[in-house]
N, C-alpha and C positions, 0 to 999 in steps of 0.2 A: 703653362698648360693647365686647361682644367680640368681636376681630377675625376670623373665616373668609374662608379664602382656598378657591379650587380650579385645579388644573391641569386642566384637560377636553380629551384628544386624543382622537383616530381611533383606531382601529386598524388602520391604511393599511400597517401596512410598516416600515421601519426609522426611529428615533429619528434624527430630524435635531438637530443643534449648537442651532441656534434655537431647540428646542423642550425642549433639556435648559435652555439658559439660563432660559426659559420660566418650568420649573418650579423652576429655582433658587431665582429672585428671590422667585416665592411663598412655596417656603419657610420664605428667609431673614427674608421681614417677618413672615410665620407665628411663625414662634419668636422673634423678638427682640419683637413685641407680647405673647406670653402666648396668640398665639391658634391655632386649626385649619387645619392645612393636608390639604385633603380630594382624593382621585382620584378624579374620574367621567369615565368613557367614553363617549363622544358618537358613537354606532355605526347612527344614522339614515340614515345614506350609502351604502346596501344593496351600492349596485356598486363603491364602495372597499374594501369590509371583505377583509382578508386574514387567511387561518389561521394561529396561531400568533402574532401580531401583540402582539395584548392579553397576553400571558405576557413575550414579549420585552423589549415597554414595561415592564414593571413590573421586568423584572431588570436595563433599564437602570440605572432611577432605585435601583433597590439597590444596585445595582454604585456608583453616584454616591454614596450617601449621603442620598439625597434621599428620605425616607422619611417616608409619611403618616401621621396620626392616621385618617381615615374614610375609608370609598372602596371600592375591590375592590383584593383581594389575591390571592398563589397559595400555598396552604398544604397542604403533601407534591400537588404535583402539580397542584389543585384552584380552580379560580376561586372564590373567597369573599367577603363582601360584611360590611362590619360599620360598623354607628352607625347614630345614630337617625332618619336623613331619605332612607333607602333607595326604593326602589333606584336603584344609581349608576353602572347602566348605561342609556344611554336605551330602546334598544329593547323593556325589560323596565317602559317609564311609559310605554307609548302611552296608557291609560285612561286618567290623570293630564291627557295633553295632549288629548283627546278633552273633557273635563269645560268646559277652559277655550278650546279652538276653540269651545265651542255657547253658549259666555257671550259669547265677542265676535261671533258673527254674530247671537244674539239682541237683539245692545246694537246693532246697525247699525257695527260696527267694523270686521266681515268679512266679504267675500262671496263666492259661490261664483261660480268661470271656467271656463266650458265650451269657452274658445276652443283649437283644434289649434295643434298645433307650426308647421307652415304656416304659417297665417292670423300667429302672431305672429313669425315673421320678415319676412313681408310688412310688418307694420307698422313695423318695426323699420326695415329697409333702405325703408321710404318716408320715417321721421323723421330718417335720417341722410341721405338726398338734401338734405332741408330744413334741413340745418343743424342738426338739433332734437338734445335729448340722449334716446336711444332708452328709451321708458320704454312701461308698459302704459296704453290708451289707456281702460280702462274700460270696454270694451262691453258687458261682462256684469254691470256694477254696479246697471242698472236692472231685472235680471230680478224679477220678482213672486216669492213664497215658491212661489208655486202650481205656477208652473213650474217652475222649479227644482226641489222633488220630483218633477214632471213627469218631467225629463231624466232624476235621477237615476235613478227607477225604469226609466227603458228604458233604464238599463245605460250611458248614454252616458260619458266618463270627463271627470273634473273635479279643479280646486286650489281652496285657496281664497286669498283673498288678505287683505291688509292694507288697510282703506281709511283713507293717509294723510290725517289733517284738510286743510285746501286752506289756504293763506296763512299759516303758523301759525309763529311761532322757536321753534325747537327747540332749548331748553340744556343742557348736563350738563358737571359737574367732569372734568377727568384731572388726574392728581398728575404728568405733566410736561409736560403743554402748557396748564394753568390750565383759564378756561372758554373753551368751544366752543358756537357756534350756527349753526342752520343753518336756512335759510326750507322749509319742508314742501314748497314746490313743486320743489324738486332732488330730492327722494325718492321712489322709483316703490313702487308699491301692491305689494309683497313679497309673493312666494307661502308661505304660513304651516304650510299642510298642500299635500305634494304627491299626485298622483295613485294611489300607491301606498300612500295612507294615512299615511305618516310624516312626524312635523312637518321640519322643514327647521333648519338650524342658529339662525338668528335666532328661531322661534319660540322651540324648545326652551329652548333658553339660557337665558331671559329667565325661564320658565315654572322651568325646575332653579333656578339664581339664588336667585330671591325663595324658593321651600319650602324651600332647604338654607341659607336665611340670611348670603351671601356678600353680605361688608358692602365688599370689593373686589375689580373683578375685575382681576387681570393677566393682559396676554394681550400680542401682538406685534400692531404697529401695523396690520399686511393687517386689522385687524377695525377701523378706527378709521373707515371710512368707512359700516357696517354699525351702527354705535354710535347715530346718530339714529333711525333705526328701532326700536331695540329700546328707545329713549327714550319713543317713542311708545307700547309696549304698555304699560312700567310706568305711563305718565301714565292708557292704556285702563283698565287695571286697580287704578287707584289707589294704590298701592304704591311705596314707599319707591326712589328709583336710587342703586345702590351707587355707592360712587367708582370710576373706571374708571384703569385707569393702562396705557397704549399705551406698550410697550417698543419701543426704537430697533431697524432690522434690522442683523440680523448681514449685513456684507460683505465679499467678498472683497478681495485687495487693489486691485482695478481699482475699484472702491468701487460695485459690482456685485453683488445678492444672491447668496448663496453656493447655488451649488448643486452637484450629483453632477459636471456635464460640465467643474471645475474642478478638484478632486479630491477629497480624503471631506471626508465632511459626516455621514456617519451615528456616533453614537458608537460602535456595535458597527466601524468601522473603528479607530479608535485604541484601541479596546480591544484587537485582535487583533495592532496593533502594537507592544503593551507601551507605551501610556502608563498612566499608575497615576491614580486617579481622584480622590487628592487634586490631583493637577498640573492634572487636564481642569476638575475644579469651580474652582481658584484662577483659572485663569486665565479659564473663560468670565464667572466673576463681575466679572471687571474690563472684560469687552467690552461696552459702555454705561455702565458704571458705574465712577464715580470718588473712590474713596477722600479723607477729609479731609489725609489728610500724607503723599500720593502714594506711603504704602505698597503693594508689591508681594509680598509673600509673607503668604498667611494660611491660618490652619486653617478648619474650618466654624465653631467654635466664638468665632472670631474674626470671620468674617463676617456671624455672626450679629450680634454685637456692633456692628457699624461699619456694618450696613448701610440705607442711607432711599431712600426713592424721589425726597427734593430732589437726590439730585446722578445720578441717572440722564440720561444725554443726550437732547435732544430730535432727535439726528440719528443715523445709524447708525453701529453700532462695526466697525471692522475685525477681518476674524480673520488673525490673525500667524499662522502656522505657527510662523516662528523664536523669535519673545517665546513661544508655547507651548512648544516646544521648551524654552528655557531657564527660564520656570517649573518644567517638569517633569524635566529635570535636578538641580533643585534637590531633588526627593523621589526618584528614582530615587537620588543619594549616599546619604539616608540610608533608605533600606527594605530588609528584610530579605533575605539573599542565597534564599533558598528561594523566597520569592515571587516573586525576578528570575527563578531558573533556571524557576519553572514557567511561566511568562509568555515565556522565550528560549529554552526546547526546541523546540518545533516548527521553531523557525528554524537551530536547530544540527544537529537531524534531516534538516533542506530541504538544509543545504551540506554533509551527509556527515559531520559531526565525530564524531559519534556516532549509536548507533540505539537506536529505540525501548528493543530491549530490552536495551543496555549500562546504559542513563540511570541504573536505579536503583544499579547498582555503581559507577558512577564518579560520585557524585550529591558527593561530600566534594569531589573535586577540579574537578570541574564547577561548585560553588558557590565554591571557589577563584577560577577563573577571570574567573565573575560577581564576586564580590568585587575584584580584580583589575579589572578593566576598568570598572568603573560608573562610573568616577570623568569617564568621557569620553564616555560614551554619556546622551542624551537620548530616550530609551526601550528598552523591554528589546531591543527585535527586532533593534539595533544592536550589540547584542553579541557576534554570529555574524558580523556584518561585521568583528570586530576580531581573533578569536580565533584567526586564520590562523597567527598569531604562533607558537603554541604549538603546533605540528603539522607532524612531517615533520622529516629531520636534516639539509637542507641549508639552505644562510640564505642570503637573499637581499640584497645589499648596495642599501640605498634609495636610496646618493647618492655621490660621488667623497668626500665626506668621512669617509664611513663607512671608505674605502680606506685614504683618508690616514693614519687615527684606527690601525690596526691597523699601516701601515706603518711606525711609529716601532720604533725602536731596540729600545725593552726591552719591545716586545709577544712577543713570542718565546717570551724566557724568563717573562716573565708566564703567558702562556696557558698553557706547560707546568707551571709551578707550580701553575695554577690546578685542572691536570687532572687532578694526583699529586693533589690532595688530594681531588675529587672521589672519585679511584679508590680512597682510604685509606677515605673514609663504608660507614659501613655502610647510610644513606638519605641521600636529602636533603631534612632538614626544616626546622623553622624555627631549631632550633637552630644547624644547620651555616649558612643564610644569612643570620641576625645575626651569625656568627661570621668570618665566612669573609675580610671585607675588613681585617680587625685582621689575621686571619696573613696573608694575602699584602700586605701592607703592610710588617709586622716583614720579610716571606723576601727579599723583593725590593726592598724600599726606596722603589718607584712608590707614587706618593701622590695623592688631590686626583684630579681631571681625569683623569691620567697613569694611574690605576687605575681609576675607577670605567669608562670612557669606552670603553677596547679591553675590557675584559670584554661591555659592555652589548653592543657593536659586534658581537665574536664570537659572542654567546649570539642576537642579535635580529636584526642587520643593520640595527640602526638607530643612532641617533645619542638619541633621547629614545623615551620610552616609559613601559609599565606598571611599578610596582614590580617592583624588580630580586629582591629577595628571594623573591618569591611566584612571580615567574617560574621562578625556581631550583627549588624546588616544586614547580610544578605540571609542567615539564617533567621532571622527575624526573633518576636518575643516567646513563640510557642516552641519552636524548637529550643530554644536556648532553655526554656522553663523544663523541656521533658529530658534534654540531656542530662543536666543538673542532677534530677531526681533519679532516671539513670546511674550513673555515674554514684551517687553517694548511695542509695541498695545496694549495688555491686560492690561499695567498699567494706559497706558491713558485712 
C-alpha cells in the first residue's frame, strides 16, 4: 500500500505550534514510508477565512521545512495547485460534494432540516433541563420528498443532515489509542451541507479523504470525537476507512491547552524572535513523541529515520519554553553568523546600537559581535540584550569583586602596559589579541588569573564573559584607549 498522508487547515490566521507539530508528524511518516505528504485547504468556513492567511501558512511550513509533494503552493507570488486529485482547495469541489450529498439523501442516509435557529435551541435547552445529551430531535426526518421540494422552492432555508443508523457500534483503528467504539445512539444526526450551501468539515473531509486516497489521516485529538460520524459515511458509502492516528494536545505548563492568553503560540512569534527552525521542528517533534534511546538532538533527516506513531503519547505533551530554549541554543552555536545578524538587526536597530542605514558598513564587526555572543544566547533577538558590553567608554563595575580584582597591587602597572601597547598597534586585530597576553606576561611578569582577570575587569567590568580576544576587536583601539583611562581615574 502506498502511504498518503494530508495536513488539511483553515486559513483562519496565524499557524498555531499545534498545528505545525500537526503537520510535522505527517510528514515525517510521509517520508520515512516512501509515501505523499499532500496540502489541502479546508476554506468551507466562509466566516473564518482571513486574507493573506493561505500564503502565510504555506511560508510557515517552508520556513519549517515541512515541504509537500501535492497540494497548493505559492509560486512568484501566485497560489497554484499541482497533482493528480485536484482541486485542494475545498471551496473550488463544491460540485464534487453536491454529486455525493444527492447519493446519500437519495439512499435515505440524508435529509433535509427546515428547522430555525430558535426552534433548535429551544430544543436544546429543553434536553438539557432533562438531563438529556442535547442532540437534534429529528423533526424533519419524516418529511415526504413532495414537500420538501415544496419548502425548497418558496425559498424557505434548509441543512441537511446525517441520518445516524439507531443502535449501531460504531468501530475504527487509531495508531495510539488501538480500537475505538462507540453505540450510534451518542451521535447526533450532523449537519452535512449547511444552509449556505457548503459542505461542513465532517462531510468534506471524509468526501476529500477517500478521492485523494489518504490511507492515514493525522490530525489532533479535538477531531477524535467527530471520528465516529465520519465512520458512518465511509461505512454510507462503502468505502475503505483509513487508519486514523489522533495526536496528544500540545499544553502548556499548568497542563492546560496552549493558547495566545499564555503567551505565543503562533510560529510567526518565534520566528520574529530569532528561533531558527531547525531548533522549533526538533524540538516540537519530541512534544508527544518519544524517541527509542531518549535521544534529544536531531536533524529532519534523522527524524525521519526514528520516527513511528507506537511511541506517540496517548496523553498531552508539554510545551517547555526552557527545554525549547536549550534545544535551540544548541543550533543558534552552530549557524551561520549572517543568518544571526539578519534575524538580530531589527533588535539592534530597536535598542539604538545601530541604524538601519549603518547596518550594512559595520555588517563585518556586527557579525563579530554575533559571532561573539551566540555562544550564550538561545535565540537571535537575545543578542542585543547582550551586546551593551561593547558600547560607550565608561564600564560599569557588575560586583565588589570586580573592584577588588583591579585593586591589586600590579594592576597599575599592568593596565599601563597594556595601554602602551594598544597605543604602539597600528589596529587592533586578531593578530595583536592572540598576541597580546604573551607580551604583557614577558613585560610585567603577572600570569594566570593575575593577568587575564584585571584586563577582562577593566575592558568589561566584569568578572566572566564573551571572548576576551573578539572583544579587543570589536571594540576597537579608541574604545579600549578611553576605557583604560576610565577605569584607572575611577580607581584613584
Amino acid at each position: 500500500m502506498s502511504i498518503r498522508v494530508r495536513f488539511a487547515p483553515s486559513p483562519t490566521g496565524y499557524v498555531h505550534i499545534g498545528s505545525l507539530r500537526t503537520a510535522l508528524y505527517n510528514y515525517l511518516f510521509a517520508k520515512g514510508q516512501n509515501g505523499k505528504y499532500i496540502l489541502r485547504i479546508e476554506d468551507t468556513d466562509r466566516t473564518r477565512f482571513v486574507e493573506g492567511a493561505l500564503e502565510n501558512l504555506i511560508d510557515s511550513l517552508t520556513w519549517a521545512g515541512i515541504t509537500h509533494d501535492e497540494g497548493v503552493f505559492i509560486e512568484d507570488g501566485n497560489i497554484v495547485q499541482k497533482g493528480d486529485f485536484g482541486p485542494y482547495i475545498q471551496s473550488e469541489r463544491l460540485d464534487i460534494y453536491k454529486k455525493y450529498i444527492d447519493e446519500l439523501v437519495e439512499k435515505g442516509h440524508a435529509y433535509y432540516c427546515f428547522c430555525s435557529k430558535e426552534r433548535l435551541d429551544e430544543v436544546r435547552e429543553k434536553q438539557k433541563e432533562e438531563g438529556k445529551t442535547p442532540m437534534y430531535d429529528r423533526y424533519c426526518l419524516g418529511l415526504s420528498k413532495e414537500g420538501v421540494q415544496k419548502r425548497i422552492d418558496a425559498g424557505e432555508s434548509y441543512v441537511i443532515r446525517l441520518k445516524v443508523p439507531e443502535d449501531t457500534d460504531i468501530t475504527f483503528m487509531d495508531a495510539v489509542r488501538g480500537e475505538i467504539s462507540i453505540n450510534s445512539s451518542e451521535i447526533d444526526d450532523q449537519v452535512l451541507i449547511k444552509s449556505d450551501g457548503f459542505p461542513t468539515y465532517h462531510f468534506a473531509v471524509v468526501i476529500d479523504d477517500h478521492l485523494m486516497g489518504i490511507t492515514h489521516v493525522v490530525r489532533g485529538e479535538e477531531w477524535l470525537t467527530s471520528t465516529p460520524k465520519q465512520a458512518v459515511l465511509y461505512k454510507f458509502f462503502g468505502w475503505d476507512i483509513p487508519e486514523f492516528v489522533h495526536l496528544p494536545t500540545v499544553l502548556n505548563k499548568d497542563k492546560k491547552k496552549l493558547s495566545k492568553r499564555q503567551g505565543d503560540v503562533a510560529v510567526s512569534d518565534f520566528r520574529k524572535k530569532g528561533y531558527l527552525p531547525e531548533g522549533l521542528v526538533n524540538y516540537l517533534a519530541l512534544v508527544g513523541w518519544s524517541p527509542k534511546d531518549n535521544k534529544e538532538i536531531f536533524t529532519m533527516d534523522e527524524l525521519i529515520e526514528a520516527f513511528s506513531f507506537d511511541r506517540v503519547s496517548n496523553t498531552g505533551g508539554v510545551f517547555d519554553v526552557d527545554k525549547l530554549n536549550w534545544v535551540n541554543a544548541h543550533y543558534i552555536k552552530e549557524a551561520d553568523n549572517k543568518v544571526l545578524l539578519e534575524l538580530a538587526l531589527p533588535y539592534m536597530i530597536e535598542k539604538g546600537y545601530v541604524t538601519a542605514d549603518e547596518a550594512e558598513k559595520k555588517a563585518d564587526m556586527l557579525e563579530l559581535i554575533v559571532d561573539t555572543l551566540k555562544e550564550k544566547v538561545h535565540h537571535a533577538s537575545e543578542i542585543a540584550d547582550h551586546m551593551g558590553i561593547f558600547f560607550g567608554h565608561e564600564v560599569v563595575f557588575e560586583n565588589e569583586e570586580v573592584i577588588e580584582t583591579l585593586q591589586q597591587e600590579h594592576v597599575e602597572r599592568l593596565l599601563n602596559a597594556f595601554k602602551a601597547k594598544i597605543e604602539e598597534a597600528k589596529t587592533i586585530d586578531e593578530e595583536f589579541a592572540s598576541s597580546i597576553f604573551k607580551v604583557l606576561k614577558n613585560e610585567t611578569g603577572a600570569k594566570g588569573k593575575g593577568l587575564f582577570m584585571p584586563i577582562r575587569a577593566a575592558v568589561t567590568g566584569q568578572m566572566h564573559g564573551p571572548d576576551l580576544g573578539k572583544t579587543f576587536v570589536i571594540l576597537g583601539k579608541i574604545l579600549l584607549l578611553e576605557r583604560i583611562d576610565y577605569v584607572m581615574d575611577a580607581l584613584k
